[in-house]
C-alpha positions in Angstrom: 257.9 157.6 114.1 257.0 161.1 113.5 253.0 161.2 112.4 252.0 163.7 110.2 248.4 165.2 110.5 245.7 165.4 107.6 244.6 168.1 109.9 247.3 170.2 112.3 244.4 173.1 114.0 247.5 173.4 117.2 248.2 177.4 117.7 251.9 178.2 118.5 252.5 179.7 121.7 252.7 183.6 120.7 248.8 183.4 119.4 247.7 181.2 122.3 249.3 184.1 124.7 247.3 186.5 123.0 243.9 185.0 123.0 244.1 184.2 126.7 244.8 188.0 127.1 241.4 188.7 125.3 239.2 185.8 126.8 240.5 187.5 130.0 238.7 190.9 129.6 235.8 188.8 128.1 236.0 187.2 131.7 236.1 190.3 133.5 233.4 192.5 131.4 230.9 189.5 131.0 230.4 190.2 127.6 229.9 186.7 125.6 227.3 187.3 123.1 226.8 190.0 120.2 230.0 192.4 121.7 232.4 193.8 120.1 234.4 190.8 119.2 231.9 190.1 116.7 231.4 193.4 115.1 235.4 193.7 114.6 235.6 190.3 113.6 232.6 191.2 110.9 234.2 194.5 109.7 237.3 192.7 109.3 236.0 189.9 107.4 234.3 191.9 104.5 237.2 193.7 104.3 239.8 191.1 103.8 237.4 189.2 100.9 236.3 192.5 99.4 232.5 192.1 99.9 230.2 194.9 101.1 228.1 192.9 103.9 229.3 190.2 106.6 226.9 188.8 108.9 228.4 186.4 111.3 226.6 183.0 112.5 226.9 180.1 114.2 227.7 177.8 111.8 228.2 177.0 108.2 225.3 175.1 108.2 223.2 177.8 109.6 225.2 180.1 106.5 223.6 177.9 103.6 220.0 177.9 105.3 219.7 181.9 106.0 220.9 182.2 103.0 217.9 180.1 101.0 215.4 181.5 103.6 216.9 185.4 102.9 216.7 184.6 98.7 212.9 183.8 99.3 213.7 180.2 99.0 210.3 177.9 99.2 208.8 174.6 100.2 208.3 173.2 97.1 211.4 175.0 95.3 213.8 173.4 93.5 217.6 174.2 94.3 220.2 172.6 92.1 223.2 170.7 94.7 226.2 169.0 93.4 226.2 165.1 94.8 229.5 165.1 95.9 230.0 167.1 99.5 229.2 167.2 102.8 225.8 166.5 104.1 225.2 170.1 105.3 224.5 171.1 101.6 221.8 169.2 100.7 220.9 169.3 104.5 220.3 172.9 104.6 218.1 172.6 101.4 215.9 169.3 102.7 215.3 171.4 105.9 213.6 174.6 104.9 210.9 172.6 103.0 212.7 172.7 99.1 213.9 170.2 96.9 217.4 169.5 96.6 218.1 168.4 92.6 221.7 166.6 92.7 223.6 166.8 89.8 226.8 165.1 88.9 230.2 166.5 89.3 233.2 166.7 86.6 236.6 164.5 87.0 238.9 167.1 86.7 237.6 169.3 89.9 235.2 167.2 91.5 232.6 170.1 91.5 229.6 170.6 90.2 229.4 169.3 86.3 227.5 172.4 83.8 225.9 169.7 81.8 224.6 168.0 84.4 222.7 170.8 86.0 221.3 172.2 82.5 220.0 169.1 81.9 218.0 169.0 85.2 216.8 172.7 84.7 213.0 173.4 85.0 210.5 176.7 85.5 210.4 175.0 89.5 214.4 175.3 90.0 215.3 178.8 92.0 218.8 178.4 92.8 221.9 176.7 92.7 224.7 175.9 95.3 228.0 175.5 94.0 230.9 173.9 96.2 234.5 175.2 96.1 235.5 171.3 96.8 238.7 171.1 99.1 239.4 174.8 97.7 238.8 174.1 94.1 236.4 176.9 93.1 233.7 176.1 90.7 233.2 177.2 87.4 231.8 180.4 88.4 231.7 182.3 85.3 229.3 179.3 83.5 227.4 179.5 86.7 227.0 183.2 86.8 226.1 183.1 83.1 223.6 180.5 82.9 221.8 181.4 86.5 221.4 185.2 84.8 219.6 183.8 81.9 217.9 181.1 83.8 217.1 183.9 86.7 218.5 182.1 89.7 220.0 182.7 93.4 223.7 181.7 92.8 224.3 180.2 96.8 228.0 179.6 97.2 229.1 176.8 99.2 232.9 178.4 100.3 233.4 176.0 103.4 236.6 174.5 102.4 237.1 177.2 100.1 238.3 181.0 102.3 241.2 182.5 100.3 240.8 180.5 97.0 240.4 182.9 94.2 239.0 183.5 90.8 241.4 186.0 89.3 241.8 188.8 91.5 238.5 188.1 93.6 237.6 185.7 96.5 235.1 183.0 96.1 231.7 184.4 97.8 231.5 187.3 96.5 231.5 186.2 92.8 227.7 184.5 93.7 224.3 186.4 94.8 225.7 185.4 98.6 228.8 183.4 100.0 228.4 180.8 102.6 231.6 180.3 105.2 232.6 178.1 107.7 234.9 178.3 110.8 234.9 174.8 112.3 238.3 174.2 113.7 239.8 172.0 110.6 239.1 175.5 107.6 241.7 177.6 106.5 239.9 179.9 109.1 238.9 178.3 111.9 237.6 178.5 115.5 237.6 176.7 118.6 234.5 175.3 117.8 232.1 175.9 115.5 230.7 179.7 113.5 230.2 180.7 110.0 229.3 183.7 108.6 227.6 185.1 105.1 228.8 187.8 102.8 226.9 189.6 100.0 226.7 193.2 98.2 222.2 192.8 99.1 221.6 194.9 101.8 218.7 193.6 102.3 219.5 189.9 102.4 222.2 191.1 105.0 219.3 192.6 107.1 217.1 190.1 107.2 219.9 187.5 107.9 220.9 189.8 110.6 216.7 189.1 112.4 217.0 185.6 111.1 220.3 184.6 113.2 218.3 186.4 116.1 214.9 184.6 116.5 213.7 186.9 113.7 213.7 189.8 115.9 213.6 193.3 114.0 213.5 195.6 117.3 213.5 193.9 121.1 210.9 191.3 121.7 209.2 192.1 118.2 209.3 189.3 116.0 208.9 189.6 112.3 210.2 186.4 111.1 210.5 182.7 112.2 214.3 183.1 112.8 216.7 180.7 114.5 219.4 181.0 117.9 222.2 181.1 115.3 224.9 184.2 116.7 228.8 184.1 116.4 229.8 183.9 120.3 232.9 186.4 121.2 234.9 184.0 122.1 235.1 182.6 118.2 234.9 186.6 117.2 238.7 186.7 119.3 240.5 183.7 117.7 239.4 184.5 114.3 240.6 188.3 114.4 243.7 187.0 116.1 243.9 185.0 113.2 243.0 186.9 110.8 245.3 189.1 110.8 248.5 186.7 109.6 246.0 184.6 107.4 247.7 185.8 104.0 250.8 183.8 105.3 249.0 180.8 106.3 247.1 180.9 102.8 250.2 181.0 100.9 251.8 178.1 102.4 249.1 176.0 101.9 249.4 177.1 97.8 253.1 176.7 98.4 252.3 172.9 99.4 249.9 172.1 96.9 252.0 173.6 94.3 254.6 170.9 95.7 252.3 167.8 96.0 252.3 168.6 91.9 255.8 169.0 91.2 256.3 165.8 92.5 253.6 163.7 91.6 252.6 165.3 88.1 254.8 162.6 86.3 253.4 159.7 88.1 251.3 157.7 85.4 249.0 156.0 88.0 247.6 159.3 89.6 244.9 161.8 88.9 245.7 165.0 90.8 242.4 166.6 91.1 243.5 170.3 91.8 244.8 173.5 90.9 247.8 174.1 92.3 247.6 177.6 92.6 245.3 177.7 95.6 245.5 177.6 99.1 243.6 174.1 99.8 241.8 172.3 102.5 243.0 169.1 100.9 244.6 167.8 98.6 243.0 165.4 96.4 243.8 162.8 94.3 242.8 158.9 92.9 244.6 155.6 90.8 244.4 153.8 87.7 242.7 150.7 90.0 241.6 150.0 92.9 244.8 147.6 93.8 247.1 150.4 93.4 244.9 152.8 96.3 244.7 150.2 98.3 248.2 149.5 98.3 249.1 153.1 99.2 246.8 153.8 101.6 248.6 150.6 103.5 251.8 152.3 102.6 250.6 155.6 104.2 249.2 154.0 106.9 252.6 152.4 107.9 254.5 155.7 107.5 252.0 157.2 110.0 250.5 159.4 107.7 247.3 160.3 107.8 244.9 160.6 104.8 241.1 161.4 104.2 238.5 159.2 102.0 235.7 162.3 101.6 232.7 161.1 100.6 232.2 157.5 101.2 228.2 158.3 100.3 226.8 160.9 97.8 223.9 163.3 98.8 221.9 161.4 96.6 222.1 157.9 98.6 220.7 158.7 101.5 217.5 157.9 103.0 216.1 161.4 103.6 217.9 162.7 99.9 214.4 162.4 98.0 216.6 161.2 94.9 214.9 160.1 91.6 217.1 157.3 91.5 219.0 158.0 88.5 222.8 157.3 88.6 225.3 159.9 89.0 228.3 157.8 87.3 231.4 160.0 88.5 229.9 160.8 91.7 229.8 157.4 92.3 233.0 156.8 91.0 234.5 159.3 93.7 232.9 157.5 96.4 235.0 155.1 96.4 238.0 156.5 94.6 239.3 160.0 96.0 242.4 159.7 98.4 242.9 163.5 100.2 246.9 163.8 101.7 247.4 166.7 104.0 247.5 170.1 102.8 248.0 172.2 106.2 250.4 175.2 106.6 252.7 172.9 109.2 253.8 171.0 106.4 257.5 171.6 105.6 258.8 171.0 102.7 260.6 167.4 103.2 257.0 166.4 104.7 255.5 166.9 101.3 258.4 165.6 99.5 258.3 162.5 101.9 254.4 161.7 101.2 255.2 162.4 97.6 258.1 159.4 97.5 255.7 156.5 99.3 252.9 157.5 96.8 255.4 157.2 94.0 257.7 154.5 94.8 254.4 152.3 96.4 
């Protein structure tokens, strides 16, 4: 039986041709670190999401810290994190010294809920981190609006998020600074792991720029406690390659979401958790009861299909989280309730449809 991939990161045989070609003049000019793989690769970044600076990294995680540390981010400073995502947002907050303040997230999304947030506003909060969730982006315009007045560093999380829009305009640049990153399962990713920040700040860029490079301004002069955290060439190579046919790859992954809708929209039991217009990471959905998702994750399982269960544990629960204990009531509730079905560009069409039928006639 054919098994079909929450994840499908193989290359096809034209693109794999192509990056041996470049790894092989990597090979033969020795040139691994800081070349110009990674100054194309930043050039054509920004210029594909429409932001003025792009300074690559070595991970996403290393994206969300230099971008605290680069907004003048504290010990002691509050930054407002929604409880539902991956470790590496909270993570990034616990280990430059700040507080992380988790707030609740909203059913229909699964990001970060406005009136949780307000409510935990005070004079000690700095920031905020939004997360585009599985490629769902955030209520940025709220966001935007209530940091202004509130005067905060709007941080956004865009990990599972490269090529979902807000109107006309990629998510990263509609924050103070956009946070990406390219481990091998994102719509852009590597052959292992790299991440990069964008921003219109010059001097954020700048100082992430020392940051990434043991805080060194000029060579062997160190201005800032920086970090080993720069975008090898070989990453630079297979994210150019790719690059460069992304807009295809991003619209069949809308094309499937869009799909997963049609044909589960009129299902009574389910709660699609998505817009369909965007090209997702996953695709995200839950049940009436907790009978009916067990029963189709058995279905799934004996269809050879494989499905996600993101987050098992909220940023709150853990024993390093510094939590106040309160309850976060739908965070919770999507511990233990949010089923994610494929939503790569190898899906074809009867794939989808296939998935769609077990979940509906399970």
């Amino acid at each position: 039986m054919k098994q079909i991939k929450l994840f499908d990161i193989s290359i096809d045989n034209t693109l794999k041709k192509k990056f041996l070609k470049e790894f092989n003049l990597l090979v033969e000019n020795n040139d691994w670190i800081n070349g110009d793989s990674v100054s194309l690769f930043e050039k054509n970044f920004k210029n594909f999401i429409g932001s003025k600076y792009c300074v690559s990294l070595n991970s996403g995680t290393d994206a969300l810290e230099l971008a605290l540390v680069s907004n003048n981010i504290k010990p002691g400073d509050k930054v407002i994190v929604p409880a539902f995502s991956f470790f590496a947002t909270s993570e990034a907050v616990l280990k430059i010294g700040a507080e992380p303040i988790y707030c609740d997230i909203n059913k229909d999304d699964l990001n970060i809920d406005l009136n949780s947030f307000k409510r935990k506003m005070d004079k000690s909060v700095k920031a905020i981190i939004p997360v585009h969730l599985f490629g769902n982006p955030a209520n940025m315009l709220e966001i935007n609006k209530f940091a202004k007045e509130n005067n905060l560093i709007v941080i956004e999380d865009v990990a599972q998020a490269f090529g979902s829009k807000i109107d006309n305009t990629f998510l990263g640049n509609i924050g103070n600074i956009g946070c990406f990153s390219f481990y091998p399962t994102k719509n852009l990713g590597g052959f292992g792991d790299g991440g990069c920040v964008v921003t219109s700040n010059e001097i954020v860029a700048e100082r992430i720029k020392h940051l990434r490079n043991h805080g060194q301004t000029k060579k062997y002069y160190h201005n800032y406690v920086g970090c080993n955290s720069r975008l090898d060439n070989i990453q630079a190579v297979i994210l150019n390659l790719k690059l460069k046919n992304i807009e295809k790859e991003l619209a069949r992954k809308s094309s499937v979401s869009k799909l997963y809708s049609k044909y589960l929209k009129e299902n009574p039991n389910i709660f699609i958790h998505t817009y369909s217009n965007q090209p997702l990471n996953l695709f995200p959905i839950s049940f009436k009861t907790t009978e009916q998702l067990i029963k189709i994750k058995k279905e799934l399982d004996k269809n050879n299909i494989r499905y996600g269960e993101y987050y098992p544990y909220g940023l709150h629960e853990f024993p390093v989280s510094n939590h106040d204990g309160r309850s976060l009531n739908i965070t919770d509730w999507a511990t233990k309730n949010i089923l994610t079905l494929p939503n790569h560009s190898k899906l074809n069409n009867k794939d989808v449809k296939f998935i769609a039928k077990i979940i509906n006639e399970s």
